[in-house]
C-alpha positions in Angstrom: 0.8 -10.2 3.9 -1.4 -11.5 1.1 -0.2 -8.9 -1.1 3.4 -10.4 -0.4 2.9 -13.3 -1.3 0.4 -12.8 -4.3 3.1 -10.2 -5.5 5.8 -13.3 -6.2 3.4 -15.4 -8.7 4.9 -16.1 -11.7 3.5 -13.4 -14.3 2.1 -15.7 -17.3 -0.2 -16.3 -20.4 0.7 -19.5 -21.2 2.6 -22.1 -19.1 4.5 -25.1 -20.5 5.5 -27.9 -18.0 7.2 -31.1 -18.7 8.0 -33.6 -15.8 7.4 -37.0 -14.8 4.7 -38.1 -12.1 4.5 -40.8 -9.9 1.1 -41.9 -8.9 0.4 -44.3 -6.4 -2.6 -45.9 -4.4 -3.5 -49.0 -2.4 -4.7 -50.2 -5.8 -1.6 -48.8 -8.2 1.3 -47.4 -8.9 2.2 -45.6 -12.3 4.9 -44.0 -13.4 5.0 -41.7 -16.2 5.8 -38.2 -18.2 4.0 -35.7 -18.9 3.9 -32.4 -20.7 1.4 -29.6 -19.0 -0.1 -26.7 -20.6 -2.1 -23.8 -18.9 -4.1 -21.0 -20.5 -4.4 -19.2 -17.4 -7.6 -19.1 -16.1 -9.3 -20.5 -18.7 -7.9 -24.5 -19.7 -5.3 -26.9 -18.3 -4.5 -29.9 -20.8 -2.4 -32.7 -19.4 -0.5 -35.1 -21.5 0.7 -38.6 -20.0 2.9 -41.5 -21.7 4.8 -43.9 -20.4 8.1 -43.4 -22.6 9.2 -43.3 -26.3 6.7 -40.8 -27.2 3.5 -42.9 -27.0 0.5 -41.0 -25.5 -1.2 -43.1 -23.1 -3.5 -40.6 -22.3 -4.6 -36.9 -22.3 -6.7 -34.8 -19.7 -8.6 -31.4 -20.2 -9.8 -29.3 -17.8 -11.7 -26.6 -17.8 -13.5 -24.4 -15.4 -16.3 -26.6 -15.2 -15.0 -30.3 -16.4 -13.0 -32.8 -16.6 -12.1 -34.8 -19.9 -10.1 -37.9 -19.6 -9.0 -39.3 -23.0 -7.5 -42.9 -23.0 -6.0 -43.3 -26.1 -4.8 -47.0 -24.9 -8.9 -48.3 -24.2 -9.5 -45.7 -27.3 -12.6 -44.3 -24.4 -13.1 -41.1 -23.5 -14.9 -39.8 -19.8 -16.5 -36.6 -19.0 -16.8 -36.0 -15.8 -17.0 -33.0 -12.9 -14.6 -32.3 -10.4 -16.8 -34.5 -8.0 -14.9 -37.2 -10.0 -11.5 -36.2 -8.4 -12.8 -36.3 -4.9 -14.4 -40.4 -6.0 -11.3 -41.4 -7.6 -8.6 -39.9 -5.8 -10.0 -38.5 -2.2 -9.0 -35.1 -3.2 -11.5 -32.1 -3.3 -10.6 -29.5 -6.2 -11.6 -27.5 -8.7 -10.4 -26.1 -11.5 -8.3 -22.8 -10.3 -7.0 -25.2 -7.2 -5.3 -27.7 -9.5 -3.8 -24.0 -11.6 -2.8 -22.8 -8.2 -1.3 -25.9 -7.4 1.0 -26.5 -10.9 1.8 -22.6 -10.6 2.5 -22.1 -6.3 -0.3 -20.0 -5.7 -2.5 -19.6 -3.0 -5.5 -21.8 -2.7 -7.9 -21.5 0.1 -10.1 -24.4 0.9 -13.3 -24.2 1.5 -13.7 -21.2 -0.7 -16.4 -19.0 -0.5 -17.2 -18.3 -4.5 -18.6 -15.0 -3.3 -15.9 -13.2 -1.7 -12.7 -12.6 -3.4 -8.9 -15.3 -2.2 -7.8 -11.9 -0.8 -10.6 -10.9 1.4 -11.1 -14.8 2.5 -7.5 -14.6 3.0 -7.4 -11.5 5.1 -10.2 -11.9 7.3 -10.0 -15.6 8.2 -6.6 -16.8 8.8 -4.2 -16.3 11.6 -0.9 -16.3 12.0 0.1 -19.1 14.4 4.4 -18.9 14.1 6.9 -16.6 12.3 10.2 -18.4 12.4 11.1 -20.0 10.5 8.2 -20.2 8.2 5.0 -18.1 8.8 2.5 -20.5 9.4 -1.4 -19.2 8.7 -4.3 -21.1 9.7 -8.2 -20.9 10.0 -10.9 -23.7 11.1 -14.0 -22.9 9.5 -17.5 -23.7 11.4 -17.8 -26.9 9.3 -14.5 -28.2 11.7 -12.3 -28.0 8.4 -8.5 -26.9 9.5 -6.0 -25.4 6.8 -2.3 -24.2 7.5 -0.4 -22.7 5.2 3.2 -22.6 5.4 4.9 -19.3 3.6 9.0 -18.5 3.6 10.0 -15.9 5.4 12.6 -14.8 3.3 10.6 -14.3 0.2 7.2 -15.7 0.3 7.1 -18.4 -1.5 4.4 -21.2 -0.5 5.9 -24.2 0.9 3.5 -26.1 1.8 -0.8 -26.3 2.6 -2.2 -28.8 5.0 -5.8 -29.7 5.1 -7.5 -31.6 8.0 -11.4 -32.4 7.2 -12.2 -33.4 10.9 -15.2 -35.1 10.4 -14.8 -36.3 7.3 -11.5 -38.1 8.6 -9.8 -36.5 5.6 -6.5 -34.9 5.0 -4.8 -33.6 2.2 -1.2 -31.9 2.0 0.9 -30.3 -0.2 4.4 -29.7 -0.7 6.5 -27.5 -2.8 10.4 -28.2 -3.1 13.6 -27.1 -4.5 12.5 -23.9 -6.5 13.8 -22.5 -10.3 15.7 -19.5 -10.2 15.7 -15.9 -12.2 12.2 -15.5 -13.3 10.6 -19.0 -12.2 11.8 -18.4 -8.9 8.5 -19.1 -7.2 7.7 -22.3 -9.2 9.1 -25.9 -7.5 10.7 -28.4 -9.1 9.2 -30.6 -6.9 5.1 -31.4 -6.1 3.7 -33.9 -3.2 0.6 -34.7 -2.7 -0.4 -36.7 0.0 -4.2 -37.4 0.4 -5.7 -39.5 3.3 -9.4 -40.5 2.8 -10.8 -43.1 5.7 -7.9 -44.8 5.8 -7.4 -45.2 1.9 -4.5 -43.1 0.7 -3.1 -41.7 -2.3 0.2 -40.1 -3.5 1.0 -38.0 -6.6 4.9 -36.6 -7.0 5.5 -34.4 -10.0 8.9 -33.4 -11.0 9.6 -30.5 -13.0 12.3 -30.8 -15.8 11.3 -27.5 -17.4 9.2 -24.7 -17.3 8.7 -22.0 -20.5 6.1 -18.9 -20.7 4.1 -17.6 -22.8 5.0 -19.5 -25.7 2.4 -19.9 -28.2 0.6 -23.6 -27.3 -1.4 -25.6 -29.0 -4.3 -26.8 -27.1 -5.8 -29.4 -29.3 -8.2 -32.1 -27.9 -9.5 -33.7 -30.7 -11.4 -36.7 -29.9 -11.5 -39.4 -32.9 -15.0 -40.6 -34.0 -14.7 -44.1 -32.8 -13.9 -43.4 -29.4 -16.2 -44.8 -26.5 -17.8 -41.2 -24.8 -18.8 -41.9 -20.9 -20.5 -39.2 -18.9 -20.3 -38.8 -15.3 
């Protein structure tokens, strides 16, 4: 089954994203567009304005980091992925958040030792068939994933995850695919985290997707800029 499944990724170098996001907390709400690039396995830079071209800010990350430009408060923050779980409730690293902009397969907790394939193999079950198949494992630590995967042609649809103790849940959902050779990529992105009560919701909305087109993936940081490091 994994090999279905990991057999419709989208084949790429390079992947170009525009689309607008909608980001929303207890604390705020922002709405903005954004243009995404991904060196696969290697970088992800996100560019975010507002409208008319103005680049409020710009986000690297790598395998390892997280750089958050604000062109706006001319400040720059480095941070780990830590920062993602204090800011936002939502545990990642760097190959979840590819996975997630691309509709691949991301298992969580991983186990950096063993391969997504043997993890995937060995430790999930499959609970229903029809008319998704639904996979699920519950790890020792009382953390609960499902995975929901089309039938037809096995596509991800969506990944819940339930951190019992921790009273923290995160889900995903993919919606209203490309065709021809995107065919596995959404148009449509939820996020939903829940965090002790305090929630947080990102939307992303595809407008177009283009491969292995030579990027730039400039990240030049101007000398007067504030530099925090977390």
């Amino acid at each position: 089954m994994y090999d279905k499944i990991s057999s419709n990724y989208l084949k790429y170098n390079t992947l170009y994203i525009k689309s607008s996001v909608k980001y929303k907390s207890e604390k705020k709400s922002l709405k903005l567009k954004s243009s995404i690039k991904i060196k696969k396995d290697s970088l992800i830079i996100v560019s975010l304005s507002p409208g008319l071209g103005i680049e409020a800010a710009r986000i690297k990350f790598t395998k390892d980091s997280i750089y958050i430009m604000d062109r706006l408060s001319s400040h720059l923050t480095k941070a780990s992925y830590k920062y993602l779980l204090d800011s936002m409730n939502i545990a990642v690293d760097f190959f979840d958040i590819q996975s997630i902009l691309s509709n691949e397969l991301f298992i969580y907790p991983k186990d950096k030792s063993q391969s997504l394939q043997k993890q995937f193999v060995y430790n999930y079950q499959i609970k229903a068939q029809s008319p998704d198949i639904q996979f699920y494992r519950k790890t020792v630590s009382n953390i609960e994933q499902l995975i929901f995967v089309d039938a037809s042609d096995y596509h991800i649809k969506q990944s819940i995850i339930n951190e019992v103790d921790k009273q923290r849940n995160l889900k995903i959902s993919f919606d209203d695919l490309f065709s021809d050779e995107f065919k596995t990529i959404p148009k449509s992105i939820s996020i939903v985290s829940l965090s002790e009560g305090k929630y947080s919701t990102i939307d992303l909305n595809y407008t177009k997707v283009v491969k292995n087109k030579e990027l730039s993936f400039s990240f030049r940081v101007p000398s007067k800029y504030k530099i925090t490091v977390l």
